[in-house]
C-alpha positions as CSV (number, residue, x, y, z in Angstrom):
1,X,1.8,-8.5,-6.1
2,X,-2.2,-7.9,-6.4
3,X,-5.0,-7.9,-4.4
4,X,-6.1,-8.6,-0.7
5,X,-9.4,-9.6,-1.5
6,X,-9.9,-10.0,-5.5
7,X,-8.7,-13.5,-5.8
8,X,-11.0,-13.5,-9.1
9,X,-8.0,-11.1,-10.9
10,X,-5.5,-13.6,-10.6
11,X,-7.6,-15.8,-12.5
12,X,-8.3,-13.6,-14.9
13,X,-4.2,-13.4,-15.6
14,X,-3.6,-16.9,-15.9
15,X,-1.8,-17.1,-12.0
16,X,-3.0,-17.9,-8.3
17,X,-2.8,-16.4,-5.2
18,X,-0.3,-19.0,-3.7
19,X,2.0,-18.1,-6.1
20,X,1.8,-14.5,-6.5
21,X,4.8,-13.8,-3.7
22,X,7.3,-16.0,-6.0
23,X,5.9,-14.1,-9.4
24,X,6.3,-10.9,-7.7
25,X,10.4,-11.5,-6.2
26,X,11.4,-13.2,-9.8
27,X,9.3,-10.0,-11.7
28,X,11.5,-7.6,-9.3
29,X,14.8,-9.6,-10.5
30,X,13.9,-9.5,-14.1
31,X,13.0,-5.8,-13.9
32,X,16.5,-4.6,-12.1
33,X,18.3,-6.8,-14.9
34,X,16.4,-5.4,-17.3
35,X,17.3,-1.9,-16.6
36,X,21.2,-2.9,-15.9
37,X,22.1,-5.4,-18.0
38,X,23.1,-5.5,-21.6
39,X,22.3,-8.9,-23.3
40,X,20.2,-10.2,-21.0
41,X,19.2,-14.0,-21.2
42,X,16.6,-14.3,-18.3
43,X,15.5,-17.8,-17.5
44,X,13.5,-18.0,-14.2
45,X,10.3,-20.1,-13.4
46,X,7.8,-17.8,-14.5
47,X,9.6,-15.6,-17.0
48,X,11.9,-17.1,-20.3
49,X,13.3,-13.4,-22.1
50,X,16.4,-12.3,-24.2
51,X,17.2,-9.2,-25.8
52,X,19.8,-6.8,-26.0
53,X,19.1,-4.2,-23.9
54,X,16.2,-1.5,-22.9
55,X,16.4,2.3,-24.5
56,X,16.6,4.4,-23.3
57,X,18.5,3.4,-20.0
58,X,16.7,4.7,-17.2
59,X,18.1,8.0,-16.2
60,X,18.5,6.8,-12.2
61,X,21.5,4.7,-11.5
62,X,21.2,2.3,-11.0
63,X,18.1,1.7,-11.5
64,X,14.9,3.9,-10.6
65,X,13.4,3.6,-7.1
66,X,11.3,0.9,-6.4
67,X,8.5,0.9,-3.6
68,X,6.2,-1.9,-2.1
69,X,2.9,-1.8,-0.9
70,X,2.8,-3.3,2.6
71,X,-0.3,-3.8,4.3
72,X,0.7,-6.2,6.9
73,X,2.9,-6.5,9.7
74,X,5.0,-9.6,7.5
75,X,4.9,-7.4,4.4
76,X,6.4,-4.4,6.6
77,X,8.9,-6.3,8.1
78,X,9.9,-8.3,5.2
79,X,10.6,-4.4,3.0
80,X,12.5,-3.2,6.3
81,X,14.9,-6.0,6.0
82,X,16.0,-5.4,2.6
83,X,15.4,-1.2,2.8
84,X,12.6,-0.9,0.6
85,X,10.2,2.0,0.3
86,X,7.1,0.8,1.8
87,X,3.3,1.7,0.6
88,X,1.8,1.8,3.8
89,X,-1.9,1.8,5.3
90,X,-2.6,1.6,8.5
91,X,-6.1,0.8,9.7
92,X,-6.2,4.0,12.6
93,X,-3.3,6.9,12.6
94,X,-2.1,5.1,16.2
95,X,-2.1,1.6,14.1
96,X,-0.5,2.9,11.6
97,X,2.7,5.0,14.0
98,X,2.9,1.4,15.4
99,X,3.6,0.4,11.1
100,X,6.4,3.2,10.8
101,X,8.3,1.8,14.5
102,X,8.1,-1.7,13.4
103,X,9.6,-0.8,9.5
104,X,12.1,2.0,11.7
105,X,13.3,-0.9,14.2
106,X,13.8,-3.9,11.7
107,X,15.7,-1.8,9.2
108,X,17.9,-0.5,11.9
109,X,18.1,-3.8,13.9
110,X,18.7,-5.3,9.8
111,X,22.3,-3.3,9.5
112,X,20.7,0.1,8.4
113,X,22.0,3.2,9.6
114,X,19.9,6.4,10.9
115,X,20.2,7.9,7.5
116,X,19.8,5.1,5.5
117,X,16.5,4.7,7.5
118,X,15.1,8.2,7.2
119,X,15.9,8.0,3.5
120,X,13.4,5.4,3.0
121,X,10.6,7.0,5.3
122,X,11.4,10.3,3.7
123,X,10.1,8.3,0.5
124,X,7.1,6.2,2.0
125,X,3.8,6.9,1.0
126,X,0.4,6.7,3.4
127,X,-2.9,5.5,1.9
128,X,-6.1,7.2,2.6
129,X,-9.3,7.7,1.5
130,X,-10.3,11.9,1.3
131,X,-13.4,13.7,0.9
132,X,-13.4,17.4,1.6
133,X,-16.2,19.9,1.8
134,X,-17.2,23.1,3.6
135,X,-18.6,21.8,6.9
136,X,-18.0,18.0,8.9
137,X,-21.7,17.5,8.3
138,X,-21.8,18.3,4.2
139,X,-18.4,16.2,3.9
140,X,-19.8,13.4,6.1
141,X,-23.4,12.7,4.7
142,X,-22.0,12.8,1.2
143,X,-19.0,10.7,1.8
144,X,-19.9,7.9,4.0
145,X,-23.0,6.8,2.3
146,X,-21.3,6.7,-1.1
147,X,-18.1,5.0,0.3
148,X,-20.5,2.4,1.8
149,X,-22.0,1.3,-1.2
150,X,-18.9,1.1,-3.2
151,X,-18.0,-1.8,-0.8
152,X,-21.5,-3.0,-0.6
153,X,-21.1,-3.4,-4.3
154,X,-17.3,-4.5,-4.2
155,X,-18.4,-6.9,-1.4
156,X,-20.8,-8.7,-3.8
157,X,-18.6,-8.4,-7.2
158,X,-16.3,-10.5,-4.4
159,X,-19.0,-12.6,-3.4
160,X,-20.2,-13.9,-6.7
161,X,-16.4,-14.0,-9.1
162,X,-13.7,-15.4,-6.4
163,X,-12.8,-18.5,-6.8
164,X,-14.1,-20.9,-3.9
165,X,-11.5,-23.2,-3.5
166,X,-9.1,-20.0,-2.7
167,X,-9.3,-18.4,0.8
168,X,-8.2,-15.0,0.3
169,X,-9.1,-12.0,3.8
170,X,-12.6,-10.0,3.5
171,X,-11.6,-6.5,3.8
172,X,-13.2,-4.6,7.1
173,X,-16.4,-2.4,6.3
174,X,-15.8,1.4,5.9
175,X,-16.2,3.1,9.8
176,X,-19.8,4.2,10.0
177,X,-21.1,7.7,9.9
178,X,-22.0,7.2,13.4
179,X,-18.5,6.6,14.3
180,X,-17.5,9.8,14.0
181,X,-16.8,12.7,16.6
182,X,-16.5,15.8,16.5
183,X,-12.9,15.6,17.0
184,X,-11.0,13.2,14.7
185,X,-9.7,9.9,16.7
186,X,-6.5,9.2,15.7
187,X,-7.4,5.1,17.3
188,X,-10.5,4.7,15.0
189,X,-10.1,3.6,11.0
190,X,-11.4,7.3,9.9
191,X,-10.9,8.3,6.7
192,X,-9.4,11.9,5.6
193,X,-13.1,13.5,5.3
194,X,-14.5,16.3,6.7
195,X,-14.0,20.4,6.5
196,X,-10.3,21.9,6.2
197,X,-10.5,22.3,9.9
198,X,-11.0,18.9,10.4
199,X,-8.6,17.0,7.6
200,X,-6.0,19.6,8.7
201,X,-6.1,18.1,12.1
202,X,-6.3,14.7,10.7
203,X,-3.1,14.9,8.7
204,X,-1.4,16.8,11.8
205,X,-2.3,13.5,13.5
206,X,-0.5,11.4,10.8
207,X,2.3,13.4,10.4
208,X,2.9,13.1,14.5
209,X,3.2,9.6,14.2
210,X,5.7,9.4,11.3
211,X,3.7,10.1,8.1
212,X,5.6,11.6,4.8
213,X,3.5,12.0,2.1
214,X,0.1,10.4,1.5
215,X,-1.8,9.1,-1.4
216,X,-5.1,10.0,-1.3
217,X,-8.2,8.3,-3.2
């Protein structure tokens, strides 16, 4: 759909932000046609397309798998209603268990059964940023300074493109070198950085709270 915060892409690609939920259901549509459909003739609001069909046919029936970043509780709920594989954050580990029980209840209290729900978590992905090193301290000091001004500089990229006249959310600072203990807090926005020891336990955190798999950046 895009960004949280960049409002300046979706001027760069012709669209707005208001619009970006109806570009991103109708681009869905066209894209399941696309791969099941011969002689497709596609007229929606944003997209005008004919042809005879793609090759080669994808090899998943019907169609491959499609996921959905969902970063808030809306986006969450709105994927769990219609059984999609969800692209999840979380801004703490205990924020982001309270993510999976929210998708887990809608879906089941949507018509899904116990399987059917499983399936999908079996397939969503976690988010997290991941610096690894030899000690907590080596991992730390190198991490946190850099992450910090990658959004300083993000921040201002922000600051000086997005369009005025469009409110888009300003994304929370990184967590603070100072904010971390020796332990890892599973109710604080850490990222996966520190020793083996120490991501280890972090990802033993996520996976007690429903994690599957993660994506790490």
């Amino acid at each position: 759909r895009g960004s949280n915060f960049n409002s300046f892409e979706y001027v760069g690609f012709g669209a707005t932000v208001t619009e970006s939920a109806e570009r991103l259901h109708e681009g869905e549509d066209l894209l399941i046609q696309a791969w099941t459909t011969d002689n497709l003739n596609y007229q929606g609001k944003f997209w005008q397309v004919s042809f005879p069909s793609i090759r080669p046919r994808p090899y998943q029936k019907p169609h491959p798998t499609l996921a959905r970043s969902a970063s808030t509780e809306a986006s969450i709920v709105e994927m769990a209603k219609i059984g999609r594989i969800p692209l999840l954050r979380g801004r703490s580990t205990e924020h982001l268990g309270q993510c999976i029980q929210l998708y887990r209840e809608t879906m089941l209290s949507s018509g899904f059964s116990e399987p059917e729900v499983e399936e999908a978590l079996d397939q969503s992905w976690i988010w997290r940023q991941f610096y690894l090193a030899e000690t907590d301290q080596q991992a730390l000091e190198t991490f946190i300074p850099a992450y910090e001004r990658a959004y300083a500089t993000i921040s201002q990229y922000r600051e000086h493109w997005n369009p005025r006249d469009i409110s888009v959310p300003k994304q929370p600072p990184p967590l603070p070198l100072s904010a971390y203990g020796e332990a890892p807090d599973p109710s604080a926005a850490e990222a996966l950085v520190g020793s083996p020891k120490r991501v280890a336990e972090q990802i033993a955190q996520l996976r007690d709270v429903g994690a599957k798999n993660l994506m790490l950046t």
